[in-house]
NUSETOR-987007 format. One line per 3 residues: number of its first residue (from 1); their letters; for each residue x negated, y negated, z negated of N, C-alpha, C. Coordinates in steps of 0.2 Angstrom, whole numbers. Example, Ala and Ser with C-alpha at 12.3 -4.5 7.8 and 13.67 -1.06 7.14 Angstrom:
BEGIN
1) as) -66/28/-39/-62/22/-39/-66/16/-39; -64/11/-35/-68/5/-36/-64/0/-39;
! end
This chain:
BEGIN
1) xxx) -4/6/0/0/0/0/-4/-6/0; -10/-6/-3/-13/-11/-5/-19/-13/3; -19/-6/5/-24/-8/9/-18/-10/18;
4) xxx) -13/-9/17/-10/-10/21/-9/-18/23; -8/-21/15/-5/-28/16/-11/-32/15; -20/-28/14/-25/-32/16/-27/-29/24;
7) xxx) -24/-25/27/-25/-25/33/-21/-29/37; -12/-31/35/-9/-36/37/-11/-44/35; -13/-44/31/-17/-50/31/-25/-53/33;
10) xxx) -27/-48/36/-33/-47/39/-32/-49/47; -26/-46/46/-23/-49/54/-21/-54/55; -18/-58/49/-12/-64/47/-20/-69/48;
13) xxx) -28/-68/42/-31/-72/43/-35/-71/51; -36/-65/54/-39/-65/61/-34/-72/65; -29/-69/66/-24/-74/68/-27/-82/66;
16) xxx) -26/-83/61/-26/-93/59/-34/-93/62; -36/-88/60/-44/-89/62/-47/-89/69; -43/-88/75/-43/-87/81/-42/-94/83;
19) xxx) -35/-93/81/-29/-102/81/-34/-106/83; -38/-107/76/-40/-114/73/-47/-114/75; -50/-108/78/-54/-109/82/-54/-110/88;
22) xxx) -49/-109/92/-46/-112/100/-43/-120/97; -41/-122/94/-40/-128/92/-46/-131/91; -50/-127/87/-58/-133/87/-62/-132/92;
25) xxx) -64/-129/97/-66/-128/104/-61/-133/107; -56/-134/109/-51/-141/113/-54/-146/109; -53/-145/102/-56/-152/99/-61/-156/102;
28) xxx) -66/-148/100/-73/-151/102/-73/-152/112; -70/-151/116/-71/-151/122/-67/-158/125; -62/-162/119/-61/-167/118/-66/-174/117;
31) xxx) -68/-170/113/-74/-175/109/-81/-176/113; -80/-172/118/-86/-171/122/-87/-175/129; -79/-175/129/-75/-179/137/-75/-186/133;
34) xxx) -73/-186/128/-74/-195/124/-80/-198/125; -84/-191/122/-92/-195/122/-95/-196/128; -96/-194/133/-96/-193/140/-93/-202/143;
37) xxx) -88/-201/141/-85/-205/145/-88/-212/141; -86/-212/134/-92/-217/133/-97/-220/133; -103/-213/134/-110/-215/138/-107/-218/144;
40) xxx) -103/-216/148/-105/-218/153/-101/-225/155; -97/-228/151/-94/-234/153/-98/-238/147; -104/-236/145/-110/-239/138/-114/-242/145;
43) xxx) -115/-239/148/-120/-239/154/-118/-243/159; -109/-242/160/-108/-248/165/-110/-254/163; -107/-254/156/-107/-262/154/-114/-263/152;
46) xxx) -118/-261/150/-125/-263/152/-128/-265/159; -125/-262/164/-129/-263/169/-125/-269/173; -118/-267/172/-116/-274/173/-116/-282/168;
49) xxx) -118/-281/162/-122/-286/158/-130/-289/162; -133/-282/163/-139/-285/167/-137/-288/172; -133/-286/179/-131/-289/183/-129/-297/183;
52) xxx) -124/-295/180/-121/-304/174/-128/-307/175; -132/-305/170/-137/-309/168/-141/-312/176; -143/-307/179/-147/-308/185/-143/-312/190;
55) xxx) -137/-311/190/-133/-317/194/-131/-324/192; -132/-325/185/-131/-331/182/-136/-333/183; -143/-330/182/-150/-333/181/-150/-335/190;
58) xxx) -148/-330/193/-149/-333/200/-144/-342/203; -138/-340/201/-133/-345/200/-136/-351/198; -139/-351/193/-142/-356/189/-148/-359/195;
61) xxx) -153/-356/196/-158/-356/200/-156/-359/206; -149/-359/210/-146/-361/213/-143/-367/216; -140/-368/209/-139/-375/206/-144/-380/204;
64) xxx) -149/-379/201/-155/-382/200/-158/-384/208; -158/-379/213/-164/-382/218/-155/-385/222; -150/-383/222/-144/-389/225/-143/-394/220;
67) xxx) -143/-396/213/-145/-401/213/-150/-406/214; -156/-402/214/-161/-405/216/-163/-408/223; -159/-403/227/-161/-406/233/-157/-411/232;
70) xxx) -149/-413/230/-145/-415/230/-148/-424/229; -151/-421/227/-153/-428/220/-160/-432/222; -164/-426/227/-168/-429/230/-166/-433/237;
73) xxx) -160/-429/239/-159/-434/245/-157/-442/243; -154/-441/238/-149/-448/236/-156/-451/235; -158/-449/231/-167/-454/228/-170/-455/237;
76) xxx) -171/-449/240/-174/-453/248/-170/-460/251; -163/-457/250/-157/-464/252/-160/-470/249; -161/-471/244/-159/-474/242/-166/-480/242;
79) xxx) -172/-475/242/-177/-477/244/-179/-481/250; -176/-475/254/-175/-478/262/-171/-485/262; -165/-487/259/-161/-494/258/-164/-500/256;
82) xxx) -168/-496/251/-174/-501/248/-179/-505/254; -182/-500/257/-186/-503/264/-183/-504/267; -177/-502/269/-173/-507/274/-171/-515/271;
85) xxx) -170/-514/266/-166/-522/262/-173/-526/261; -180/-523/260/-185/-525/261/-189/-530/266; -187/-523/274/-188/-526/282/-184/-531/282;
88) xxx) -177/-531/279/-172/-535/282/-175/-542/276; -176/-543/272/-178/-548/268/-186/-552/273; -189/-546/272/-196/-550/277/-193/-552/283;
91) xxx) -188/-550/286/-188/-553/293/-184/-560/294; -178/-559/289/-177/-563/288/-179/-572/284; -184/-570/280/-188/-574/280/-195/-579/284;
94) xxx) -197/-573/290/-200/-573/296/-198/-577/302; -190/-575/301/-186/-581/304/-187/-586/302; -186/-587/295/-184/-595/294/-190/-598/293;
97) xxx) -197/-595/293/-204/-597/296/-203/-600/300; -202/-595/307/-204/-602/314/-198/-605/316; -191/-603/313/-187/-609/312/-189/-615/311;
100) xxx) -191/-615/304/-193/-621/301/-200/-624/305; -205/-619/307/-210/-623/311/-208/-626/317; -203/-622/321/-199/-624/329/-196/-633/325;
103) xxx) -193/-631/319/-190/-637/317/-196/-645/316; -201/-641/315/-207/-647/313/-209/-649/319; -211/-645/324/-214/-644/331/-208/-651/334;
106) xxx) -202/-648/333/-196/-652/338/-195/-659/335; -196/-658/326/-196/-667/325/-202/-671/326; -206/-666/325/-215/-670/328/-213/-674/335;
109) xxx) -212/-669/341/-211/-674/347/-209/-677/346; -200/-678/342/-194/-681/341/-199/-689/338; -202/-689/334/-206/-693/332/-210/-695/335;
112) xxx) -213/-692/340/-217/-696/346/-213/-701/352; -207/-695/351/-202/-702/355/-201/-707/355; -198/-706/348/-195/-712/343/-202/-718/343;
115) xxx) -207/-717/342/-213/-720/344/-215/-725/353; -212/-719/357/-212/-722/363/-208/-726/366; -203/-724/361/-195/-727/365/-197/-733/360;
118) xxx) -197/-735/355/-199/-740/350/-204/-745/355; -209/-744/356/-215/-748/359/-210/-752/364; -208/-745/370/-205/-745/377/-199/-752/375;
121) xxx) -196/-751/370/-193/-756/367/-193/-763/366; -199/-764/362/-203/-769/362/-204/-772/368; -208/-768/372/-211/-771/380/-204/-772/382;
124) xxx) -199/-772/384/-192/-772/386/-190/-780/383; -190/-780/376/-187/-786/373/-191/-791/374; -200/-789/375/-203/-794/375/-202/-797/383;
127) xxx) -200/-792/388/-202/-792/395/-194/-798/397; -189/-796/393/-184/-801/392/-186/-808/390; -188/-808/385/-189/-812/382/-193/-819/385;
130) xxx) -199/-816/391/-204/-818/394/-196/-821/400; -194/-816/404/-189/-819/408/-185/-823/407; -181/-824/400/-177/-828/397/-181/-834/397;
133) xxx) -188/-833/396/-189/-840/394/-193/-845/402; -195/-840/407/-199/-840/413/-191/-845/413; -186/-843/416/-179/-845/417/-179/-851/413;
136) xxx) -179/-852/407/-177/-860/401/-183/-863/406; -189/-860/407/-194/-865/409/-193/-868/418; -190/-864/421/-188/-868/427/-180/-870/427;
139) xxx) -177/-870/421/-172/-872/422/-173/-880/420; -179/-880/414/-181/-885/413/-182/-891/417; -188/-889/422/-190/-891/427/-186/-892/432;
142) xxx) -181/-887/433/-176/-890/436/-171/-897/434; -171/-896/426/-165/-902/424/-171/-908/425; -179/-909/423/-185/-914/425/-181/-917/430;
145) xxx) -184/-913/438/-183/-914/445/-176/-919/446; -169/-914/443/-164/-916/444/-164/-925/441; -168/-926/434/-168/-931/430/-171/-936/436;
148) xxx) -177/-933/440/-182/-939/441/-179/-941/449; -176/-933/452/-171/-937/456/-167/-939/457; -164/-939/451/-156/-943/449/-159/-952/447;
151) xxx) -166/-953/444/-169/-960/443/-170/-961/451; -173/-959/454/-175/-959/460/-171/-963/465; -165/-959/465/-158/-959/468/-155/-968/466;
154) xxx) -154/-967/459/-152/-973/457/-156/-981/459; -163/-979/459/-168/-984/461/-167/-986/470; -167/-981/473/-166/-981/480/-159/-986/481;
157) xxx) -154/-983/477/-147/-987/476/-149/-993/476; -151/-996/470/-152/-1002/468/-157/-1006/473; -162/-1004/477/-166/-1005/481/-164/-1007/486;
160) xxx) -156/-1003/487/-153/-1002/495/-150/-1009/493; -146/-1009/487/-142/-1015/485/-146/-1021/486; -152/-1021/481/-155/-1026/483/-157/-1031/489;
163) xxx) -159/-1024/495/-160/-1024/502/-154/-1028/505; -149/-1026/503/-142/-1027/507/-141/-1035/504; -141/-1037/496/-143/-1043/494/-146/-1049/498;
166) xxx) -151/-1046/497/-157/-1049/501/-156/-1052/508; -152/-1045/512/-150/-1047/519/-144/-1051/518; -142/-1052/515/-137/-1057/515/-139/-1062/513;
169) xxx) -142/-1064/509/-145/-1069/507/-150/-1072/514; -151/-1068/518/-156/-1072/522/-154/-1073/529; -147/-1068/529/-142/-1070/534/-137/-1075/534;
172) xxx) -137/-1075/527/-133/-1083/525/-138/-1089/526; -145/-1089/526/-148/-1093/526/-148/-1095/533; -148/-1089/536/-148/-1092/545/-143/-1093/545;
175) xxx) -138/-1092/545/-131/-1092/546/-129/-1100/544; -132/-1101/538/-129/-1107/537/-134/-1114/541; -142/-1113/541/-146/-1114/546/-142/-1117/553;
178) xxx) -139/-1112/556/-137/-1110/562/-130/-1114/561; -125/-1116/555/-119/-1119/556/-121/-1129/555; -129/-1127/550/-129/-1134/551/-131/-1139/558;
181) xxx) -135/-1133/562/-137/-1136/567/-134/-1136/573; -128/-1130/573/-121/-1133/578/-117/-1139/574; -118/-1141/567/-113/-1146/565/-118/-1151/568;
184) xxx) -123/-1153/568/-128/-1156/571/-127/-1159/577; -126/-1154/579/-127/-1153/589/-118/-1154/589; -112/-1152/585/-108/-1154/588/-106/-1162/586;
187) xxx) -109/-1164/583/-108/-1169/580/-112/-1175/585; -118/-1172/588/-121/-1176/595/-117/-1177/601; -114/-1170/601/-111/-1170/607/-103/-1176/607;
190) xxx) -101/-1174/601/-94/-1179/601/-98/-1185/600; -101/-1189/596/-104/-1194/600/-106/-1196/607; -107/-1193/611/-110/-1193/614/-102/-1194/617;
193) xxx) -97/-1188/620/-92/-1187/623/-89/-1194/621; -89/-1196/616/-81/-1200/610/-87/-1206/612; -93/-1208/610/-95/-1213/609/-94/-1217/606;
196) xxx) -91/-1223/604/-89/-1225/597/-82/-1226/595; -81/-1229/589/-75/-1228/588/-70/-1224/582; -64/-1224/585/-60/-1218/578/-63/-1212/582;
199) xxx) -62/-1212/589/-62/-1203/590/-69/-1202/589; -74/-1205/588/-81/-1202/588/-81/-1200/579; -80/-1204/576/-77/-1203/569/-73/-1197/569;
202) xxx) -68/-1196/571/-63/-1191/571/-69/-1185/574; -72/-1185/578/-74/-1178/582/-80/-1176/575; -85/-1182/574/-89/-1181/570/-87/-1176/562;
205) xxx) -81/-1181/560/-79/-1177/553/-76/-1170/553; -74/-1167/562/-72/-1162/564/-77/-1157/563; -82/-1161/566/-88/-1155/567/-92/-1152/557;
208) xxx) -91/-1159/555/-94/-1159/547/-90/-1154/542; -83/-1154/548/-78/-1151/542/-80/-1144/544; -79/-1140/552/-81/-1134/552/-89/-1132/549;
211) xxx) -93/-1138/551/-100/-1134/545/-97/-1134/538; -94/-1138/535/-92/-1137/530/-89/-1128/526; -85/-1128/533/-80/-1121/533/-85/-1115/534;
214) xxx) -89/-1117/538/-95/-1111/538/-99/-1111/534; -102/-1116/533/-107/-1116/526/-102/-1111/519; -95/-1114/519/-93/-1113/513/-89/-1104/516;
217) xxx) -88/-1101/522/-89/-1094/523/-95/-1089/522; -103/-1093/521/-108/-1091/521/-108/-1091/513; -107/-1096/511/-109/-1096/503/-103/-1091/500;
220) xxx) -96/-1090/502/-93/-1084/500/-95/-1078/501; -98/-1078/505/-102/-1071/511/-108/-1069/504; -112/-1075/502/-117/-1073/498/-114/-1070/492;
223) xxx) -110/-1078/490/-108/-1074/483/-103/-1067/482; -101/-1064/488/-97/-1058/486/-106/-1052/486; -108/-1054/491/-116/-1051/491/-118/-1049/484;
226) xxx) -117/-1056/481/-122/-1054/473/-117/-1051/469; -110/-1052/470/-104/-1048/465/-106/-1042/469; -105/-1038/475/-106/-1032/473/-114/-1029/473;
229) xxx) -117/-1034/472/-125/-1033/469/-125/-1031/462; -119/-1035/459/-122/-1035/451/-117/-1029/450; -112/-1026/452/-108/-1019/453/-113/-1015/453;
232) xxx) -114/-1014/458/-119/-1010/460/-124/-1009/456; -126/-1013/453/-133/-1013/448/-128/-1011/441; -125/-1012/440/-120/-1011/433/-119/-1003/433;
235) xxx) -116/-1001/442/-115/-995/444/-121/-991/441; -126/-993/443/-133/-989/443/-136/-989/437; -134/-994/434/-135/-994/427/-132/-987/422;
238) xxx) -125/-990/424/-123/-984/421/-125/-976/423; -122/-977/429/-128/-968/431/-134/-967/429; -138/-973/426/-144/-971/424/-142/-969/418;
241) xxx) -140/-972/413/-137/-970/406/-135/-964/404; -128/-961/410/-127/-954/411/-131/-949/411; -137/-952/417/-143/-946/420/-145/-946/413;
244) xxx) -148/-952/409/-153/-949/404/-151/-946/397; -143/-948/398/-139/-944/390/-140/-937/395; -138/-935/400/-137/-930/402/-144/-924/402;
247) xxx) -150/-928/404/-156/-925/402/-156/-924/397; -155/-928/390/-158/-928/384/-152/-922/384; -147/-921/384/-141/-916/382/-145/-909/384;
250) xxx) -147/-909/391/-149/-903/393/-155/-901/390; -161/-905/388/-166/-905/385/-164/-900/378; -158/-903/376/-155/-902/369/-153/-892/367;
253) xxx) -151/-894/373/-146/-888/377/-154/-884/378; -158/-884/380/-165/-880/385/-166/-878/375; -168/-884/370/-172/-883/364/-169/-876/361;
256) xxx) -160/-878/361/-155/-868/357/-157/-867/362; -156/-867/366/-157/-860/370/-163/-856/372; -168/-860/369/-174/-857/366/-175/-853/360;
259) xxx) -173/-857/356/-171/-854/349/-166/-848/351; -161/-850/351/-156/-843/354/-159/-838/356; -166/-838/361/-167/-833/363/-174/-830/360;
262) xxx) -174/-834/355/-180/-832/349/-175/-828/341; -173/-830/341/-168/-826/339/-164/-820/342; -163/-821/346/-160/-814/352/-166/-809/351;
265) xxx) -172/-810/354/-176/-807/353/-181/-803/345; -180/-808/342/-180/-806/336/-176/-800/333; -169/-801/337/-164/-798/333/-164/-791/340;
268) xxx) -169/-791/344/-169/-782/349/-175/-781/345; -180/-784/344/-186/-780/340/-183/-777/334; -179/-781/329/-174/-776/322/-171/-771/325;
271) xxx) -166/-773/329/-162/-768/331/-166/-761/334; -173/-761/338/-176/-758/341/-179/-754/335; -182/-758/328/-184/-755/323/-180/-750/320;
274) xxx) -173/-753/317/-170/-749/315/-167/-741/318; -165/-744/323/-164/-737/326/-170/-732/329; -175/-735/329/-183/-730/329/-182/-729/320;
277) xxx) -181/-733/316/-179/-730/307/-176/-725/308; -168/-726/312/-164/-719/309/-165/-712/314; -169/-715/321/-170/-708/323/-176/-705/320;
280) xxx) -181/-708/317/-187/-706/311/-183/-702/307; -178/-704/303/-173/-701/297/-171/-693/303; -169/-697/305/-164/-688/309/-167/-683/310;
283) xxx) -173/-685/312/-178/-681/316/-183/-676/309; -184/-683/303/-186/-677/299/-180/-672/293; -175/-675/293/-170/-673/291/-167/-667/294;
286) xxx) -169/-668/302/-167/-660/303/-174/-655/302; -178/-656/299/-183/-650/299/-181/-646/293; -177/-650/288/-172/-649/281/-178/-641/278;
289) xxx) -175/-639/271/-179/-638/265/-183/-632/271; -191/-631/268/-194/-626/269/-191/-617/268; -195/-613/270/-192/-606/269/-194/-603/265;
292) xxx) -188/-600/261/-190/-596/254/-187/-589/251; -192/-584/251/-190/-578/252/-185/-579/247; -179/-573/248/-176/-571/244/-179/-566/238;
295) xxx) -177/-566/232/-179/-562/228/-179/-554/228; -185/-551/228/-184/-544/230/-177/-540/226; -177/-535/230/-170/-530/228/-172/-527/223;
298) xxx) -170/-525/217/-173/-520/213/-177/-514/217; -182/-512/215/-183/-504/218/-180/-497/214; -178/-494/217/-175/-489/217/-179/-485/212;
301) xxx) -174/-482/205/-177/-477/202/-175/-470/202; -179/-465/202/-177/-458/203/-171/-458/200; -166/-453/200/-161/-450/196/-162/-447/193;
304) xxx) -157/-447/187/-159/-443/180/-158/-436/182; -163/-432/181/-160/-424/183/-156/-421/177; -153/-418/178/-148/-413/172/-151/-408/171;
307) xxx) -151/-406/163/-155/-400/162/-149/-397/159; -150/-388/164/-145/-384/164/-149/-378/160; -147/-376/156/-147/-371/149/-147/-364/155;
310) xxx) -152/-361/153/-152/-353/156/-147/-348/153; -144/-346/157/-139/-340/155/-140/-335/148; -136/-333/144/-140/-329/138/-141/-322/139;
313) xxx) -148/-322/139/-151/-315/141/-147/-308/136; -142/-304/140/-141/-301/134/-146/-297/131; -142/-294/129/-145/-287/122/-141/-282/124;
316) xxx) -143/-277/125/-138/-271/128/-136/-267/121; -132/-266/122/-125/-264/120/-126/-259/114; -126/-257/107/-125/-253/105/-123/-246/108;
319) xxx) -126/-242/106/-124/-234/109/-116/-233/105; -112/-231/108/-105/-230/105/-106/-224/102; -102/-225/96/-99/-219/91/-99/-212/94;
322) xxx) -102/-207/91/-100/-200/94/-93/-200/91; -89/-197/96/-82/-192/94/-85/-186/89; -82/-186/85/-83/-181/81/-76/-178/81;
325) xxx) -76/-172/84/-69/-169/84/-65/-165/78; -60/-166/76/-56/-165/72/-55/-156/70; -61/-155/67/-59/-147/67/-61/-144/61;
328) xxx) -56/-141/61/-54/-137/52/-57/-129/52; -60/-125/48/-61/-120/46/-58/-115/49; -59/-110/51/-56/-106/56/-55/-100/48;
331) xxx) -60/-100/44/-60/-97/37/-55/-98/35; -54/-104/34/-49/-109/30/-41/-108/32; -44/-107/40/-36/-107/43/-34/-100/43;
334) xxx) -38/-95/41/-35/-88/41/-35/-87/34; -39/-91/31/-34/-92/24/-27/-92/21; -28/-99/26/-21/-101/24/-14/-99/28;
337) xxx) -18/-95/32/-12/-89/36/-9/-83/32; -17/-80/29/-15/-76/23/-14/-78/16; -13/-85/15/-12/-87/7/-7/-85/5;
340) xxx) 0/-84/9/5/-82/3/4/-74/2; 1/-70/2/0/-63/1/-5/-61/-3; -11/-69/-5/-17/-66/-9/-15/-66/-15;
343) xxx) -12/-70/-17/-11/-68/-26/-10/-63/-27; -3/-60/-23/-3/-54/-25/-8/-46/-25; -14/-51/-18/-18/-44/-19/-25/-46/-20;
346) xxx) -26/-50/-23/-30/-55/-26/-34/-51/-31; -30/-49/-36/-33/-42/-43/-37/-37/-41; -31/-35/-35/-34/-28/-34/-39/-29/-31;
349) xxx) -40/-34/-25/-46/-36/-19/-52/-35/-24; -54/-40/-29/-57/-42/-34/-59/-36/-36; -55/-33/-40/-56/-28/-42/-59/-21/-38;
352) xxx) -59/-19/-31/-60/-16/-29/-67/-18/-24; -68/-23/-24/-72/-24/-17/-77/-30/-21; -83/-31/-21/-86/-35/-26/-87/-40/-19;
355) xxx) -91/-46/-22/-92/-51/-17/-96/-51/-11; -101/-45/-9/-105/-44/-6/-102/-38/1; -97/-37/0/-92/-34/4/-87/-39/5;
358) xxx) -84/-42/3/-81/-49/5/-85/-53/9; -90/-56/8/-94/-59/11/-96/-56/20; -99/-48/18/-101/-46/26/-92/-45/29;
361) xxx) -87/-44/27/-79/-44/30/-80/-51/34; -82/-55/32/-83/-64/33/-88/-65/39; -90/-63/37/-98/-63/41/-96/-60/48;
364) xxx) -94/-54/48/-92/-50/55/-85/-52/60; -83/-57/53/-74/-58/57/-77/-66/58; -82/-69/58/-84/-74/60/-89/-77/62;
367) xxx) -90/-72/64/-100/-71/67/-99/-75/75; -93/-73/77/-96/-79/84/-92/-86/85; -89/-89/80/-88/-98/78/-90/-100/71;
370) xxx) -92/-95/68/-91/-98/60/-98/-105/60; -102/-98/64/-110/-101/65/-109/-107/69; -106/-109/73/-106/-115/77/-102/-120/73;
373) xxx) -97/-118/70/-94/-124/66/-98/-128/60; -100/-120/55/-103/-121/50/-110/-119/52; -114/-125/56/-121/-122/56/-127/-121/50;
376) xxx) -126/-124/45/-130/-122/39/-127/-114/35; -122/-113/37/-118/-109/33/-123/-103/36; -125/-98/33/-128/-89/33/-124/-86/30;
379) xxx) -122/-81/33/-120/-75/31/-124/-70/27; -124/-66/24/-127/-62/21/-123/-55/22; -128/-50/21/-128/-44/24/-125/-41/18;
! end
């Protein structure tokens, strides 16, 4: 009986002990796919960490020489702007060099002009001036002439008058001569005719009386002679008065208009001065301020370059935890297969079979996992 229900529990613990060894084999074939698969995604991510790293380090490397080119071209730009605002400053200034000297050059002439047209001025006003007066001096000469033969004239008049005077005065003389000597002679003849008496008397006081009449037509004859003598001379008097207010007038008239033309003169040499003044003025005023470079442009300073932090090198990855697989006692479980039946044969077992029979039953029914589960564990013979 006893040995029946240690042979049925011999089977009950074979059994748990098979079981729980098929279950710690899956266990461990679990734990071994776990750990497998964890080296092997330990390694991806290592090798894609170093990847990472090698492409960021490159990334970086990347950025550095595009920034740098980047920032080199702007620095060449910029440089390059520089010499150009530079060229354009010096040319600029280059210009307003022979500007300004073209402007010296052109009022230097301008100022040789102004010098010539001046003199040329001068010679002009003076050359006027000479004519103006060349003119006053024959006009002078003319008013003398006109003067000496307006006296001339007047003297010839008075000369003529006095001639014509004169002729009367000596035609009267004969005339009256001539009336005495036909009173004479008629005064013989009627004597003569009449011989004495009243008609010799009568003829006589005839003939006394036509000399009479004739004498006294010749003395009217003279005396109007001397009235329009003394007209005449009155006449000529006064023309002369006129001629000589009239010279001294023009004399008067010749002295301003000397003056006048001395002042006229006067007044082209100012005029010529001034305006050779303002074309001096114009001529230097257009050479106006000297050339003055502009202030240079700042020059260009490099740009600040950026400093970019290296990627962080990593550190590879801790090895991952082994799976340790979940497995129980294959003893144990054929223990615990056979536990409800050992109390009962627990006395007798003990009592019949000492520990060293127990132990080889143990040893034989788990000689091929006990050893793998419990590898320090020996069996004993």
């Amino acid at each position: 009986m006893a040995l029946e229900l240690i042979l049925k529990e011999a089977i009950n613990f074979g059994l748990g002990f098979l079981n729980q060894s098929q279950q710690n084999a899956a266990a461990e074939k679990q734990a071994d796919a776990i750990n497998k698969a964890n080296m092997q995604n330990w390694r991806y991510q290592n090798r894609e960490m170093r990847r990472k790293f090698k492409y960021d380090t490159n990334s970086i490397k990347i950025q550095r020489s595009n920034i740098e080119q980047e920032l080199a071209y702007n620095d060449q730009t910029a440089q390059k702007s520089w010499n150009y605002q530079m060229q354009i400053r010096a040319f600029d200034y280059n210009n307003q060099v022979r500007e300004y000297e073209q402007r010296k050059l052109t009022a230097g002439q301008q100022l040789g002009f102004n010098n010539f047209a001046y003199d040329f001025a001068l010679q002009d006003a003076a050359r006027w001036e000479q004519e103006q007066n060349i003119a006053l001096d024959f006009e002078e000469k003319s008013t003398m002439m006109e003067f000496k033969y307006a006296q001339l004239g007047q003297a010839m008049n008075f000369q003529e008058a006095d001639a014509v005077r004169q002729q009367t005065r000596g035609m009267a003389q004969i005339e009256q001569q001539k009336a005495y000597v036909q009173g004479l002679k008629a005064k013989g003849e009627a004597q003569v005719r009449g011989g004495m008496g009243v008609n010799a008397e009568k003829n006589a006081a005839a003939s006394i009386a036509e000399t009479g009449l004739n004498t006294s037509a010749i003395i009217q004859q003279v005396f109007n002679a001397e009235q329009s003598f003394g007209l005449t001379a009155a006449e000529i008097t006064t023309n002369l008065e006129q001629i000589n207010d009239k010279f001294y007038l023009d004399k008067a008239q010749l002295a301003a208009s000397r003056v006048s033309l001395g002042n006229q003169a006067k007044a082209l040499k100012v005029n010529a001065a001034m305006s050779k003044f303002q074309a001096d003025l114009n001529a230097l005023s257009s050479i106006g301020f000297g050339p003055r470079i502009p202030p240079a442009p700042p020059k260009p300073e490099a740009l600040p370059r950026p400093v970019l932090q290296d990627p962080f090198k990593p550190r590879p990855l801790p090895k991952p935890v082994e799976s340790v697989p979940n497995v129980s006692s294959p003893f144990m479980a054929g223990l615990t297969a056979a536990a409800p039946s050992i109390p009962g044969i627990a006395k007798s077992v003990v009592d019949n079979y000492n520990t060293n029979t127990m132990n080889k039953l143990v040893n034989n029914a788990g000689n091929t996992y006990g050893a793998k589960v419990f590898p320090g564990v020996t069996t004993s013979q």
